[in-house]
N, C-alpha and C positions, 0 to 999 in steps of 0.2 A: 650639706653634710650635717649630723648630727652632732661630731665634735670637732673644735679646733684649737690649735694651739695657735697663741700668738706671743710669736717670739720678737722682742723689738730692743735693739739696742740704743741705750739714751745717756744721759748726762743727769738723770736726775738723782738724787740722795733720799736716802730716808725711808719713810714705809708708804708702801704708793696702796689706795683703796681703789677695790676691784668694783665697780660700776656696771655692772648688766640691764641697758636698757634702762637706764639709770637708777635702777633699784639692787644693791647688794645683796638681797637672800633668797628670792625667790623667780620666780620663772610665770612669767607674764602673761598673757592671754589678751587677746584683742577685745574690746568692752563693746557690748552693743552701746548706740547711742541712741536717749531720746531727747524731748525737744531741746530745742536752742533757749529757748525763753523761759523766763522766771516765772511770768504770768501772773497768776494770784497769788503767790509763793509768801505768807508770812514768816518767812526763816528770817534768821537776825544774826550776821558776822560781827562780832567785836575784836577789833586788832587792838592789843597794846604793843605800843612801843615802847622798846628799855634804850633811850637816847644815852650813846658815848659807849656804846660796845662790850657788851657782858661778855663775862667770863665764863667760855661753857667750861672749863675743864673742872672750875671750882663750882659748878651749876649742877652737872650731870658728871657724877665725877665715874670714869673707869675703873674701878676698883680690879678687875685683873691686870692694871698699868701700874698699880699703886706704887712697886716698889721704884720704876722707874720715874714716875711723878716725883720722888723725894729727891732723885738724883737732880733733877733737873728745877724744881720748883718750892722747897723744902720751907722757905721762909712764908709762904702762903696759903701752905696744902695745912688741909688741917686733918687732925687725926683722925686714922682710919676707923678708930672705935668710935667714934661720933658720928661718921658717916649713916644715912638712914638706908635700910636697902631697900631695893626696888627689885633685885634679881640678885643671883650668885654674884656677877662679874659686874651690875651697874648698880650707883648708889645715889642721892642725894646729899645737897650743902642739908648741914641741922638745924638750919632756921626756915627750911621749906615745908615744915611737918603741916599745914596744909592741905599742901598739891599732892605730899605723900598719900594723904589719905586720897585725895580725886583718883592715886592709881590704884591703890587697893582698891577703889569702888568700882573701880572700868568705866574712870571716867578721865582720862588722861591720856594721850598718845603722845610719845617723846619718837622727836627725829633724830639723828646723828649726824653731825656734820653737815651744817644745810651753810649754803656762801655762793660762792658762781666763779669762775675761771676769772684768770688773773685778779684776783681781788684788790680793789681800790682801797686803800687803808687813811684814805682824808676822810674826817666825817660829814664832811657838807658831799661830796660825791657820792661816800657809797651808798649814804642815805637815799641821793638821786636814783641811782641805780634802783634799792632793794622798789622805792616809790612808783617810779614808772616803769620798770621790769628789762630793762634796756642790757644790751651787752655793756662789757666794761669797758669799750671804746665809744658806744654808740649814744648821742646825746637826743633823747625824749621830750616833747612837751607834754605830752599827757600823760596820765598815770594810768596803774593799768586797769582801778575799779572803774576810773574815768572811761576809759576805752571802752568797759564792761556795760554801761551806764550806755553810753555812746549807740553803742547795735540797738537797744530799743527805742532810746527816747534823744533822737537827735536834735541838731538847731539849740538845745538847752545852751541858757535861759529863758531866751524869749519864749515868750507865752504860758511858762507856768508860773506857779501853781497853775493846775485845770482842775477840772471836779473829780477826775479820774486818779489824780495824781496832786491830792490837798496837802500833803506833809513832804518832807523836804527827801532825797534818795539818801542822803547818808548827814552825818553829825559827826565833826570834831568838839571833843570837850576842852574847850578853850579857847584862846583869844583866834589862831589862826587853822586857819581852814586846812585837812589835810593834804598834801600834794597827789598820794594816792589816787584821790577824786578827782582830778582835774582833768578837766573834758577839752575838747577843742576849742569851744569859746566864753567856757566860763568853768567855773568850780561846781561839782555835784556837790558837793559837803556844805552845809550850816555849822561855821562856831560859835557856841552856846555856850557861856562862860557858867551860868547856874540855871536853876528852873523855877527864880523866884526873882522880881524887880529889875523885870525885864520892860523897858519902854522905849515905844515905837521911835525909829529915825524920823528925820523932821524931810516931807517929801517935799516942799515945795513948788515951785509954778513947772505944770510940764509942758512942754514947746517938740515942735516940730523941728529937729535940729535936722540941720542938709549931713544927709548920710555918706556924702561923695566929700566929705573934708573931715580931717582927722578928727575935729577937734569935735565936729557936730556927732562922728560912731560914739566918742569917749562920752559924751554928754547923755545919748540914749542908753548906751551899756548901766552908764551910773545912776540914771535916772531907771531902768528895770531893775536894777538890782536894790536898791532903795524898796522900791514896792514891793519885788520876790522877797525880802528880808522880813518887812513887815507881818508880810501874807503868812509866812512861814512861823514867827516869831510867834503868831496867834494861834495858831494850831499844836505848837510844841508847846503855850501855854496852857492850851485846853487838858492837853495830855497829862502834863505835870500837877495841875488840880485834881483831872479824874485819877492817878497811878497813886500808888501806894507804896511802902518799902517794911517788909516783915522781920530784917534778920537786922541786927544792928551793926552797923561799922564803922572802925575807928575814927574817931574827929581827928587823929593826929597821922591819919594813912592818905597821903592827896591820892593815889592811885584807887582805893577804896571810896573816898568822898566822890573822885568821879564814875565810877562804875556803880553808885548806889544814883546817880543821875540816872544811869542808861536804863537798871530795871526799872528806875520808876517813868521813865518814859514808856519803854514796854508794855509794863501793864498797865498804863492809860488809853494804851490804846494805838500810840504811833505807828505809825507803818513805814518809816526809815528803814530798811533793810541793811544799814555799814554804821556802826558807831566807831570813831578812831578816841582811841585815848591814849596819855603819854606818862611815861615816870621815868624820869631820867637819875642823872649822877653816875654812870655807868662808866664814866673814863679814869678807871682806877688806875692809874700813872704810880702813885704813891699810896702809903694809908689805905690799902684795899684790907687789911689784917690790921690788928693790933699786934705790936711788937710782946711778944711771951702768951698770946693767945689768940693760934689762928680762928677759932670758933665766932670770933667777934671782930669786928670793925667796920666798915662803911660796905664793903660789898657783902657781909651779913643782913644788916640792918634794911639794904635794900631788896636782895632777896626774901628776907623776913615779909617786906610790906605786900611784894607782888605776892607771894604765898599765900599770907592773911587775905585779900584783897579779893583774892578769885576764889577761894576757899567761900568768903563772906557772899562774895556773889551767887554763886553756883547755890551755895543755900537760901537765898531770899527767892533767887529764879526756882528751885523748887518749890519753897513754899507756898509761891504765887501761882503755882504750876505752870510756869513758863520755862522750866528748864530744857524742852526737846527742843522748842524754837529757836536755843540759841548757841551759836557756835564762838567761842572763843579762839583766839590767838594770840601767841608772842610774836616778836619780832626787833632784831637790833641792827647794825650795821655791819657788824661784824663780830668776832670772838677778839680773843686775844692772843699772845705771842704763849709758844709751850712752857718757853723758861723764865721764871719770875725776873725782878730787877733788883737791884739794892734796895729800893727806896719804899721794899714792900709791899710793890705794885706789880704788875705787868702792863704791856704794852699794846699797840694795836696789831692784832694777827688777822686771821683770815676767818677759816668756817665755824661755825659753833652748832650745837644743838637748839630746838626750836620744838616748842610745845604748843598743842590744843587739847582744849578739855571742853568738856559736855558729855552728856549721856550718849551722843551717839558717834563717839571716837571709837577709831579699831584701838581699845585697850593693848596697848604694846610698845614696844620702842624696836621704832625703824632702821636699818643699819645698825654696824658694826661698832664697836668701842672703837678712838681712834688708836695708834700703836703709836706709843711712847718711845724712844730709842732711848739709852741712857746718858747718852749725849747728843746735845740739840747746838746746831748753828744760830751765830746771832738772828734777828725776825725769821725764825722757824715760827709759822702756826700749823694748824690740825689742817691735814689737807683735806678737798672737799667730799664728800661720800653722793651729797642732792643738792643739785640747782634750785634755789628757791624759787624761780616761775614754774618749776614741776609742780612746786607746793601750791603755791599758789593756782595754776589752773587745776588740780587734782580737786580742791576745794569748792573752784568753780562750777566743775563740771557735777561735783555730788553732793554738794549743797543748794546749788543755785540750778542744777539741770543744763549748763553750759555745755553743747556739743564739742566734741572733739575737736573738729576742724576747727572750729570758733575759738576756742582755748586756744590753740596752733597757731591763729592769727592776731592772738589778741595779746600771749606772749612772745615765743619764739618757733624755729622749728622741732627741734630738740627736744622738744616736751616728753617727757615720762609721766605714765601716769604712775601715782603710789598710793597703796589704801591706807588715806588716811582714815576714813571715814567707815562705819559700819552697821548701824542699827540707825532707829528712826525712820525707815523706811527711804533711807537713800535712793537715787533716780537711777542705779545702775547695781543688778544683783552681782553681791563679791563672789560666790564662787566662781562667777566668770570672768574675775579681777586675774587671781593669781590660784595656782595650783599647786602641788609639791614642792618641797625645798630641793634646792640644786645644789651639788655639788662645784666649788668653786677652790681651785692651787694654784699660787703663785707662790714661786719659787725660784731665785733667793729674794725675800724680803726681812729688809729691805737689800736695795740694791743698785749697784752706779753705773756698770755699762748694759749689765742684759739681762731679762726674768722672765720665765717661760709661764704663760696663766692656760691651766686646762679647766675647762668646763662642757656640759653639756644643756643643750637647749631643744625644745620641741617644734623646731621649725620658724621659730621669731627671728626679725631682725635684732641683733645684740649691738651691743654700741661701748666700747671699750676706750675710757680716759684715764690717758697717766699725766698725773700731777706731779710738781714737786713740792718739798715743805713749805714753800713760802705762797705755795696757791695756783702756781702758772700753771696750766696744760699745757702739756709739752708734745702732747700726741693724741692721737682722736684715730680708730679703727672702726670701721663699720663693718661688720660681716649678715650676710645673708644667708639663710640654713633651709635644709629643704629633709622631707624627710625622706624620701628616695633617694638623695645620696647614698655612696660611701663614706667610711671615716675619711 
């Protein structure tokens, strides 16, 4: 049928986000796929991580929610005339002037509400989760760029470096390696603490250890990885002598000091295709505001860095003219709760918005503002709008050329794809992404025993999640549509 109505009585509270095939505004189309493999692919992902849970609401703030943001969050919201815009109804924290300008340039795409059903609100878990892509009951050992890594270059470590493959598949900037990357028998990632006084580990005597006793695997694993380190460590130093860095950034920005690592590994030459780097302090409990001036206090300050940081990058990657080859990301564990606390902080919530920027982002912001009610239950967060394995394989597949099915297996089944991506000659033409805006009513929202959502579709399967404020899915509807139907 062309349209349906689904009518479902629940127990949940609050404003529930409409999900069509897991994208809110638009209406779908089936993507041709080409290859599975990356091949000679020089694209370059960099994820940052905001460790201990950003605040999207104070991040990507609703400004058509505004007035009920003060109902609920008044000691933390900062004033609306300060807010930067980005659209009528979305706006920017005013220490991002930055990333402001990446969107006026169309270079920035913002998500809305990215998290995953039942959200885990420990930060050592949901990190696990966001790391290896897992449901929120389901425990992973690999991660999911590992996984990714995995389909072409198995058995890893043994036997590389090869001649084919002399620089390392990915880099954490820092002491530990990211989880991300972690393959079945060892870590894809090198951590690289700087790209200057770097010397060799000390390899000592190598022996023939019996591989049928634990203790002889443990010996050989440590005795390759010893050499793969070495091997590696010489090649990211080569890169780091030949690279260069044109734009200047802060000595006083760690998030900046290591992104000014990555371009200059880039333009030397590396061929790492995942760099992971981290800026934490995000577990604003307290002190996220100064008391008499929300514009300022620690979740400014840190906003301010990641701003400045990718701002600085993005301009050195131009100047270098490396800026198409590289894709940016955020990423945190979660948002926060909708209503501030005493203590000037807020708490651990659920879904937040979630940013990439480069020259070849669909310039836009995806989904819906979330809907404020003027009165929020204790751990109310923003419920979720996009599973971040969407994001994450939408990424794969139009950056990296990752097939469908491959994506599907590599994170879940559920996958949606969402454009994030648009110029640069992406591996899959958007017009065949998504087509017209659709219309989409639900009605009463919010609402606690029953809501009737009408929409219309051109034949897709639709996939319909109601959540409640605190993140559970509480119902999951699959419909099938034909266009020979009746209504």
């Amino acid at each position: 049928m062309k349209r349906r109505k689904f009518i479902k009585a629940s127990a949940a509270v609050g404003t529930i986000p409409v999900l069509l095939n897991g994208f809110g505004v638009s209406s779908l189309a089936m993507p041709s796929i080409s290859s599975a493999s990356n091949g000679d692919s020089d694209r370059v992902l960099v994820l940052i991580q905001l460790n201990g849970g950003n605040d999207g609401l104070n991040t990507i703030i609703p400004v058509d929610q505004y007035s009920n943001l003060v109902s609920v969050r008044s000691n933390v919201l900062v004033p609306e005339s300060s807010i930067l815009p980005l659209t009528d109804d979305v706006g920017m924290h005013p220490s991002m002037t930055g990333l402001k300008n990446l969107y006026d340039n169309g270079k920035l795409n913002i998500i809305q509400s990215v998290g995953y059903p039942n959200q885990n609100r420990s930060h050592f878990r949901s990190m696990d989760i966001w790391n290896t892509a897992s449901d929120a009951d389901e425990f992973l050992e690999t991660g999911w760029l590992g996984r990714y890594f995995e389909q072409d270059f198995p058995g890893y470590p043994e036997g590389y470096p090869t001649s084919s493959c002399p620089d390392p598949f990915a880099i954490t900037v820092g002491s530990l390696v990211s989880e991300t990357c972690q393959g079945i028998t060892g870590n894809y990632s090198l951590a690289v603490n700087g790209v200057t006084g770097n010397e060799a580990l000390i390899e000592g005597a190598s022996g023939n250890w019996p591989t049928d006793e634990c203790y002889g695997s443990e010996l050989n694993f440590l005795e390759t990885s010893i050499l793969q380190t070495n091997a590696y460590a010489e090649s990211v130093q080569g890169a780091a002598d030949s690279g260069n860095n044109i734009a200047e950034y802060d000595d006083d920005n760690s998030l900046a000091q290591q992104l000014k690592i990555v371009a200059n590994l880039i333009s030397g030459g590396l061929q790492t295709s995942v760099y992971v780097v981290t800026l934490g302090g995000f577990d604003t409990h307290a002190n996220q505001v100064e008391d008499g001036d929300t514009t300022v206090g620690d979740h400014a300050a840190l906003l301010g860095q990641l701003s400045s940081a990718i701002a600085t990058f993005q301009q050195d990657l131009q100047s270098l003219g490396l800026d198409q080859r590289v894709l940016g990301m955020t990423f945190s564990e979660f948002g926060r709760q909708i209503g501030s606390n005493e203590g000037l902080g807020t708490d651990h919530g659920t879904a937040a918005p979630l940013m990439v920027f480069g020259p070849c982002v669909n310039p836009t912001i995806l989904g819906n503002n979330p809907e404020i009610p003027t009165e929020v239950f204790d751990q109310d967060g923003v419920p979720m709008q996009f599973d971040f394995r969407s994001v994450y394989g939408s990424i794969l597949m139009d950056w990296f050329n990752v097939s469908e099915d491959d994506v599907s297996a590599l994170m879940f089944n559920d996958f949606s794809y969402i454009p994030i991506l648009l110029g640069c000659d992406t591996s899959i033409e958007k017009e065949e992404r998504f087509t017209e805006k659709i219309e989409i009513h639900n009605y009463p929202n919010p609402f606690t025993t029953q809501t009737n959502i009408v929409f219309e579709t051109r034949a897709e399967k639709a996939k319909i999640s109601v959540f409640d404020q605190r993140g559970a899915e509480l119902k999951v509807c699959l419909l099938y549509t034909s266009d020979a139907a009746d209504e």
